[in-house]
C-alpha positions as CSV (number, residue, x, y, z in Angstrom):
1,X,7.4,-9.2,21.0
2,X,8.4,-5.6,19.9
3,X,5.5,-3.4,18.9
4,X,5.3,-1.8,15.5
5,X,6.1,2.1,15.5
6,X,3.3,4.2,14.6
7,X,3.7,5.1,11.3
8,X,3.7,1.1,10.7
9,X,1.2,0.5,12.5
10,X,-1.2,3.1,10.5
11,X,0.0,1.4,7.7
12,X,-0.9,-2.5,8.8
13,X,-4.4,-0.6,9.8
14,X,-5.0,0.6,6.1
15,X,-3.7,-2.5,4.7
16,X,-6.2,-4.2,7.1
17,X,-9.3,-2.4,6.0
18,X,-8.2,-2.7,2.5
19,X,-7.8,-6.2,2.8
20,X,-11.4,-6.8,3.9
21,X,-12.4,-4.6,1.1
22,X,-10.6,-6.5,-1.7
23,X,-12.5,-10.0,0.0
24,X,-15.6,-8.2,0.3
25,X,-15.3,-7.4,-3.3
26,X,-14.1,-10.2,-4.9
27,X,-17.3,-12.3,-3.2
28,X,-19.5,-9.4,-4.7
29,X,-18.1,-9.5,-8.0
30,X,-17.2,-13.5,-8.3
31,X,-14.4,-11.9,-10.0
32,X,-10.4,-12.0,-8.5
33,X,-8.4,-8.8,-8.7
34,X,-4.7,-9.2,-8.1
35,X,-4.3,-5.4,-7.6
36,X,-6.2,-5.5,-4.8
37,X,-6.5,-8.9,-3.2
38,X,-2.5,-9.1,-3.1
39,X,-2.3,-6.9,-0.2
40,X,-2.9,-10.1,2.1
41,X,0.1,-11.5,1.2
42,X,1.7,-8.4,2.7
43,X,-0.5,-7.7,6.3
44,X,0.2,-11.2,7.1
45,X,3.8,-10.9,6.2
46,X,3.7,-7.8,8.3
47,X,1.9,-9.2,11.2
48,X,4.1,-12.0,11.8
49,X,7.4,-10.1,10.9
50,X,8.4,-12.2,8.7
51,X,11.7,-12.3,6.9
52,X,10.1,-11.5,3.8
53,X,7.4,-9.0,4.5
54,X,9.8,-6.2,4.3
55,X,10.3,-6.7,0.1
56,X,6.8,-8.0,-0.7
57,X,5.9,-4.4,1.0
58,X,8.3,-2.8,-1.6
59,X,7.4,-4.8,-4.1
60,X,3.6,-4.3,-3.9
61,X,4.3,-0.2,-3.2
62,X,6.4,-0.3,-6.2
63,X,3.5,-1.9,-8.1
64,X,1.2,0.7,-6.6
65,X,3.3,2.9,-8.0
66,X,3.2,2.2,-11.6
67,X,-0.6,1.8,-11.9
68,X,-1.2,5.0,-10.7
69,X,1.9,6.4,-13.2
70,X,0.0,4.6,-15.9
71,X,-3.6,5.6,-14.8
72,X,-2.3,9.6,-14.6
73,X,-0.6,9.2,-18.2
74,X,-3.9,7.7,-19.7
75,X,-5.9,10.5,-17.7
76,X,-3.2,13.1,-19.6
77,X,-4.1,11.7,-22.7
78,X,-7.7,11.6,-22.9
79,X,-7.8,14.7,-22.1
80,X,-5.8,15.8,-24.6
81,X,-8.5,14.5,-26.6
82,X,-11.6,15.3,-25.0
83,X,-11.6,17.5,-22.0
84,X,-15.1,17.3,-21.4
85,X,-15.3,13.1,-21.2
86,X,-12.7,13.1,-18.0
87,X,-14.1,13.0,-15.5
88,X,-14.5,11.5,-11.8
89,X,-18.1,10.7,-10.3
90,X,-18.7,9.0,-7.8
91,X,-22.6,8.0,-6.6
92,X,-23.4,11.2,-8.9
93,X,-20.7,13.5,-7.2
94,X,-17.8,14.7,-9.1
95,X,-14.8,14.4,-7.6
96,X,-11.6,17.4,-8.5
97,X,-8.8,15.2,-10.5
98,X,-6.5,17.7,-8.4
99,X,-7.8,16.0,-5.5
100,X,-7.1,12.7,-6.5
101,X,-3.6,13.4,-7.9
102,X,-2.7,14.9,-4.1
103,X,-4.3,12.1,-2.0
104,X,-3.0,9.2,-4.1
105,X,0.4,10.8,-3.8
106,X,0.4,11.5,-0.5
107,X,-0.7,7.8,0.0
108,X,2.3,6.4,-2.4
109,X,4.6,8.6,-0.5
110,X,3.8,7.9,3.1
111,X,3.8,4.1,2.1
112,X,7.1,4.7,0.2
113,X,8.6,6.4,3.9
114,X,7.0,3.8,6.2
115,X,8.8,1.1,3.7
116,X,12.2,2.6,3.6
117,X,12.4,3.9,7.2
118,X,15.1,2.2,9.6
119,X,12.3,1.2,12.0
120,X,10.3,-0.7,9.5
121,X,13.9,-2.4,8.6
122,X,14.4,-3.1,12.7
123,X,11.0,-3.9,13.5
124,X,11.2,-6.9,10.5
125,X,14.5,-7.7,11.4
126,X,15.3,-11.0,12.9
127,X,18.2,-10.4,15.2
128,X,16.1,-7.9,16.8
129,X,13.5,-10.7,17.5
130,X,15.7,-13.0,19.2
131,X,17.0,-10.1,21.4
132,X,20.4,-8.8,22.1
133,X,23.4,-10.5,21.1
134,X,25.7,-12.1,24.3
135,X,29.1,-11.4,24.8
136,X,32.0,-14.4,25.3
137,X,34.3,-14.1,27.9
């Protein structure tokens, strides 16, 4: 079986970690969130190469994608309206919304990459499972 390339491989490790997050969460909160809990779908897609995996992956970025749009727009607005009330603390630290905006995009676009790269497309391929094609004499 052919080993996933690196970049791919970082990705099935964040996926991983998220994955045991969203579980660990939805026990905490007896409550199922499908933003979070449908990256399973895609790790197990990804670890067995399936056919399928490489479009759910798209799919779920793509989905990624617009929440954080629409999270960003709604952050625009309020503070529009009240500069003071936005605001990101976490456990009583305040986090820089500049911050934020540059390590959510640098995770949408190094998803985006690994998704659309050629070796993501050849390492889910199925030809390349079943190994090279034989020539007829």
């Amino acid at each position: 079986m052919k080993r996933p390339h690196f970049a791919m491989l970082l990705l099935i490790c964040l996926y991983l970690v998220t994955s045991v997050i969203a579980v660990w969460r939805t026990l905490a909160t007896q409550s199922l969130d499908l933003f979070t809990i449908g990256v399973i779908p895609v790790v197990i897609g990804l670890l067995l190469r399936a056919e399928w995996a490489g479009l759910l992956l798209k799919i779920y970025i793509a989905i990624q994608t617009i929440a954080f749009s629409a999270l960003g727009m709604t952050a625009v607005i309020a503070y529009q309206i009240t500069p003071e009330e936005v605001k990101v603390v976490f456990k009583g630290q305040q986090i820089s919304i500049s911050l934020i905006v540059v390590v959510v995009s640098l995770l949408l676009l190094f998803q985006w990459w690994v998704a659309l790269s050629k070796s993501t497309k050849a390492y889910l391929s199925r030809a390349e499972q079943a190994g090279p094609p034989v020539a007829k004499s």
